[in-house]
C-alpha positions in Angstrom: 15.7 -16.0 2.6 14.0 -16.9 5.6 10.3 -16.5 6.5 10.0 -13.3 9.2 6.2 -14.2 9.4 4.4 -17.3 8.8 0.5 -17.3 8.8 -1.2 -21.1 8.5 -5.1 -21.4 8.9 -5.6 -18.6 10.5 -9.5 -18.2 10.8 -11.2 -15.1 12.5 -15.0 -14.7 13.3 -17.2 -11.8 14.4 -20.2 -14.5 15.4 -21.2 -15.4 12.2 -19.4 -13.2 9.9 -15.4 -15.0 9.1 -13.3 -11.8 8.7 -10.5 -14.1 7.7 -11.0 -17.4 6.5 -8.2 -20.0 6.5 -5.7 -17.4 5.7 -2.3 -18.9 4.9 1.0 -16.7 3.5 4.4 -15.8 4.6 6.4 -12.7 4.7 10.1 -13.1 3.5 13.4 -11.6 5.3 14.0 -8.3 4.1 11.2 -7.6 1.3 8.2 -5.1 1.5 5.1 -6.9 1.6 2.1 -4.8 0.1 -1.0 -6.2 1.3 -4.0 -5.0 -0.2 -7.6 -5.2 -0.2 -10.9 -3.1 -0.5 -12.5 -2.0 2.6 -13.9 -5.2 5.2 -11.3 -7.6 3.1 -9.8 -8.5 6.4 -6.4 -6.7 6.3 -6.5 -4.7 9.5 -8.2 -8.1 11.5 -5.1 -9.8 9.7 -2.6 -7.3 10.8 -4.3 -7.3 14.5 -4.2 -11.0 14.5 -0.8 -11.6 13.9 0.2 -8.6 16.6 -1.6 -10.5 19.1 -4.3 -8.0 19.5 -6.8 -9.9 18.2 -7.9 -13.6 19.5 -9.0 -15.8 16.5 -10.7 -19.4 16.1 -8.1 -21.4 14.2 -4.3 -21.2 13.0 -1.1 -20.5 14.2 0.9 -17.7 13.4 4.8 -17.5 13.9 7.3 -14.5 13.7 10.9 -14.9 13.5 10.1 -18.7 13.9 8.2 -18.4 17.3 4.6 -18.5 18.3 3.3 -14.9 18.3 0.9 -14.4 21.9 -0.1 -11.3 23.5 2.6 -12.2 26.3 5.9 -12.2 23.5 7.6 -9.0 24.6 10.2 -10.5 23.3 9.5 -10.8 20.2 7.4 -7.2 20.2 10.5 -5.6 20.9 11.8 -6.3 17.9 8.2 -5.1 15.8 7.2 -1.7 15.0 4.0 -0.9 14.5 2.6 2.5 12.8 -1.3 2.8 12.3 -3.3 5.0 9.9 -4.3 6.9 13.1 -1.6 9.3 14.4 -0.7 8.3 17.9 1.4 10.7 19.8 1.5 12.9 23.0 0.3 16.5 22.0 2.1 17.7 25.3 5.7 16.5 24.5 7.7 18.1 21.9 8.8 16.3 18.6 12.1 15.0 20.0 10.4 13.8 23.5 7.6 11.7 21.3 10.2 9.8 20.1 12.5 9.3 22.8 8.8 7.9 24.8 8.4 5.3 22.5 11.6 4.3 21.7 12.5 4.0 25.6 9.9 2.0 26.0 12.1 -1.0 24.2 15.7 0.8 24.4 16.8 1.4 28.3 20.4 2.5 27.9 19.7 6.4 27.4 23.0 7.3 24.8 22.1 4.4 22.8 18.5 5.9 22.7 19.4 9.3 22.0 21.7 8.0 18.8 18.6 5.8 17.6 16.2 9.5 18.6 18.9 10.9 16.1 18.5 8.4 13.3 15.1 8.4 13.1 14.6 12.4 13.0 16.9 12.3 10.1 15.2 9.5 8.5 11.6 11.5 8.7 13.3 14.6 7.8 12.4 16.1 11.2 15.4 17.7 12.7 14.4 21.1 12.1 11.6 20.0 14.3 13.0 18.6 17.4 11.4 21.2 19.8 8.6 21.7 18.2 4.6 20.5 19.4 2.0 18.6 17.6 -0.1 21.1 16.8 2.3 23.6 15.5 3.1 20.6 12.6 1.3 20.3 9.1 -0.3 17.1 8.7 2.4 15.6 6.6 4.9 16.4 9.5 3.0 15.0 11.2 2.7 11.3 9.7 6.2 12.0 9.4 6.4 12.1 13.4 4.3 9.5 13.8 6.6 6.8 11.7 9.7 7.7 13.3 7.8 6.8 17.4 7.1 3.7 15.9 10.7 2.6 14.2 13.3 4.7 16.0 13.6 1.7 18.2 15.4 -0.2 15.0 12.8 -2.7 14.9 13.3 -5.9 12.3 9.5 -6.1 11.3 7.5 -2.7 10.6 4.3 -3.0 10.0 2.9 0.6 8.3 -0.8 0.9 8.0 -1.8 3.7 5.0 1.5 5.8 6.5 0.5 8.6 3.1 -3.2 9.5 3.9 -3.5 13.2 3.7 0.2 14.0 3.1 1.4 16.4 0.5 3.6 14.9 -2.3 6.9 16.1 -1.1 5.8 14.4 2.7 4.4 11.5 0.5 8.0 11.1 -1.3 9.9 11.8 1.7 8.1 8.8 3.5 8.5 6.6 0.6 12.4 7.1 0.4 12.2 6.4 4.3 10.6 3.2 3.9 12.7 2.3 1.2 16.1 2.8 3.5 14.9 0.9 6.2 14.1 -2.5 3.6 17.8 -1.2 2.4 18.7 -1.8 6.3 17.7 -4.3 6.9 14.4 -4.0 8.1 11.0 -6.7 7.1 7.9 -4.4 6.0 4.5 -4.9 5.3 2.8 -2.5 3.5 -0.7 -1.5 3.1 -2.5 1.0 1.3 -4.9 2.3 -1.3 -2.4 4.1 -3.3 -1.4 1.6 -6.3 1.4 3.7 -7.3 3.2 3.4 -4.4 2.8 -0.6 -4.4 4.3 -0.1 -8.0 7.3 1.9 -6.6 7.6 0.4 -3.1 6.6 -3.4 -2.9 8.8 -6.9 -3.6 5.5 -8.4 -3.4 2.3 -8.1 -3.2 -0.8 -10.5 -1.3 -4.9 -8.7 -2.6 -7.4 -10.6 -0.3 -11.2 -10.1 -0.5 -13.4 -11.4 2.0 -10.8 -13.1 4.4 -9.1 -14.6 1.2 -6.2 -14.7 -0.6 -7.1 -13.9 -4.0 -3.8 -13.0 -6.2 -0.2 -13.3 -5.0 2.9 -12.2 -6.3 5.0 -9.1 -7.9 3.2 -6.2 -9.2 4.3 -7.5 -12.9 3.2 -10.9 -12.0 -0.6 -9.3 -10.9 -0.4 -6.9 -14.1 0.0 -10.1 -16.2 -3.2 -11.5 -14.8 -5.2 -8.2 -16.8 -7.6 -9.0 -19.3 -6.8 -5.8 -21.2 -4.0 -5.6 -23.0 -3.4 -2.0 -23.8 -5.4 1.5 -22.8 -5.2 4.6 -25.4 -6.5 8.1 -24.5 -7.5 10.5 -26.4 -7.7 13.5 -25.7 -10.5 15.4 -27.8 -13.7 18.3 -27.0 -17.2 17.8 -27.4 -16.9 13.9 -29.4 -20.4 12.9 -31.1 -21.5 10.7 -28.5 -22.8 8.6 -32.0 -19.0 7.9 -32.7 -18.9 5.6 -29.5 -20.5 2.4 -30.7 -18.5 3.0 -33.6 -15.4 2.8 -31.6 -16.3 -0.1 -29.9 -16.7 -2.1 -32.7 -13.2 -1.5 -34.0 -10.8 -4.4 -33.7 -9.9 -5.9 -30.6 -11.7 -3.0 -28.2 -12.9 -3.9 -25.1 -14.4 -1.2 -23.8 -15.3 2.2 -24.6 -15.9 5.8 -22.3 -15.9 9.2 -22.5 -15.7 12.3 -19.7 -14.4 15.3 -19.3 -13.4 15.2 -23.2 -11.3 12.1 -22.3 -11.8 9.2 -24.7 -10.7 6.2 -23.3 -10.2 2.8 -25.1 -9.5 -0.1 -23.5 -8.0 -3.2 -25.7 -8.1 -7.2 -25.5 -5.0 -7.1 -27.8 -2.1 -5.1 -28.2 -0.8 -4.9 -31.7 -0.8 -1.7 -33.3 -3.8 -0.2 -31.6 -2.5 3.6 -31.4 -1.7 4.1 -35.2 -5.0 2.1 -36.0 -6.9 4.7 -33.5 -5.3 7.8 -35.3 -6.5 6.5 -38.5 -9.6 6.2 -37.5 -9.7 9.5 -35.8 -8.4 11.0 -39.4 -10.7 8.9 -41.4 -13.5 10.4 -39.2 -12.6 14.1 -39.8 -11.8 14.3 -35.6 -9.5 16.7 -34.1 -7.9 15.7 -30.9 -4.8 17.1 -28.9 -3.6 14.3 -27.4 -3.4 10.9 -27.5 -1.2 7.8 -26.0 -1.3 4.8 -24.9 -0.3 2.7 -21.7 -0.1 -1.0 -20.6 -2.7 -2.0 -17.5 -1.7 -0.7 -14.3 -2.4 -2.6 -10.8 -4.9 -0.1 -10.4 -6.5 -2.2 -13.6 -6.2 -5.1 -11.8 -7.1 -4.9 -8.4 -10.4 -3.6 -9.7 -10.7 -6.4 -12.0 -10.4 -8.3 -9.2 -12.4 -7.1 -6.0 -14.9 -5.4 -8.7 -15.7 -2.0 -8.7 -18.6 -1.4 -6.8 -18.5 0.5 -3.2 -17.2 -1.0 -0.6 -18.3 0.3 3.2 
């Protein structure tokens, strides 16, 4: 496959803060890119950098083999861009957002109004056509928003935290969209807060932290890289606080908490950890109603990784 994007050395300061420092990855033909990253890791300034929308110190940044500059309308033509922030006209109906922003790259007006048509039915929005902004719910929305930015059939989509706010049947309608346009062809990169839809959604995945590229590859790739094995939860009321050092001296645990009369155990190894948790439980005289176990999520890692302290 070739590479849609390639980022080398890209360097970006605010004076004497480096917001991305000596950033180098590519983006494949026809994957979805998820790139993530706490708060101030640099995604956005990367994002904004390789749009042209940014000027940065050092590097060179390519798309579709040529030299991204603010003056590649060429090349823009074939991007779409949705950010987190919904951008569209509250004055023009559903159907004449779209047909603004996809006219600004497609001229030839029944060509436009077939791509207008595609990309209501790909949001799900064709109930909607006639309808203003503010008579939509927030997920319709988001929904709106996506199709202004891709109706013009773009090869590279860039979508910025595209679920924020959204119901789940908005949130699973958007993910199914996103999914059909990788299945037609189209280059994504992804980013967001949600792990789960990394899980379902991304090829790959980039986490950077301070301007950095700190793990790279496919989710199970990054869930490999845990340095738990195996969670169990238990699910039991009011457990003798007393009972926790206890716990955590059993074989191979990790760590050990308990809210909400959730008990959760977190394990280096993961041999038989469940049935040697129920007979301790038994052994202890404790009644629980649930328990089960599950294998680290990227939610694990990513936290492992960028900490877990707040970020601004």
């Amino acid at each position: 496959m070739e590479n849609v994007i390639e980022v080398r050395n890209l360097v970006k300061k605010y004076k004497e803060i480096i917001a991305v420092d000596n950033l180098s990855f590519s983006v494949r033909e026809g994957e979805i890119l998820g790139l993530l990253g706490p708060n101030g890791s640099g995604k956005s300034t990367t994002i904004n950098c390789i749009l042209s929308l940014l000027k940065f110190q050092g590097g060179n940044i390519k798309i579709f083999g040529k030299e991204m500059t603010p003056n590649s309308y060429e090349l823009k033509s074939k991007i779409g861009v949705v950010f987190q922030d919904v951008s569209i006209f509250d004055e023009l109906t559903v159907y004449e957002n779209i047909d603004y922003f996809c006219g600004l790259y497609v001229k030839n007006k029944e060509t436009r109004k077939k791509y207008i048509e595609d990309a209501l039915k790909l949001v799900g929005l064709e109930d909607f056509q006639k309808f203003y902004p503010k008579k939509l719910s927030g997920g319709l929305l988001r929904r709106l928003n996506i199709a202004c930015g891709i109706a013009h059939k773009p090869k590279l989509i860039f979508l910025d935290e595209p679920t924020v706010a959204v119901d789940p049947q908005s949130r699973n309608n958007i993910l199914d969209g996103i999914k059909q346009l990788r299945d037609m062809g189209a280059t994504v990169v992804y980013t967001t807060h949600y792990m789960e839809e990394v899980e379902i959604l991304c090829d790959r995945v980039i986490i950077l932290d301070k301007g950095k590229i700190i793990a790279e590859g496919t989710t199970d790739e990054l869930k490999q890289r845990a340095s738990i094995e195996e969670k169990v939860t238990v699910e039991v009321n009011n457990l003798d606080v007393r009972e926790l050092p206890k716990i955590k001296d059993l074989m191979n645990v990790l760590e050990v908490s308990y809210e909400d009369n959730l008990l959760l155990v977190t394990y280096k190894d993961g041999k038989n950890n469940l049935v040697n948790m129920i007979t301790y439980l038994k052994s202890k005289g404790i009644d629980y109603q649930k328990i089960y176990s599950e294998r680290p999520t990227l939610n694990d890692v990513f936290l492992e990784l960028t900490g877990k302290e707040l970020r601004d």
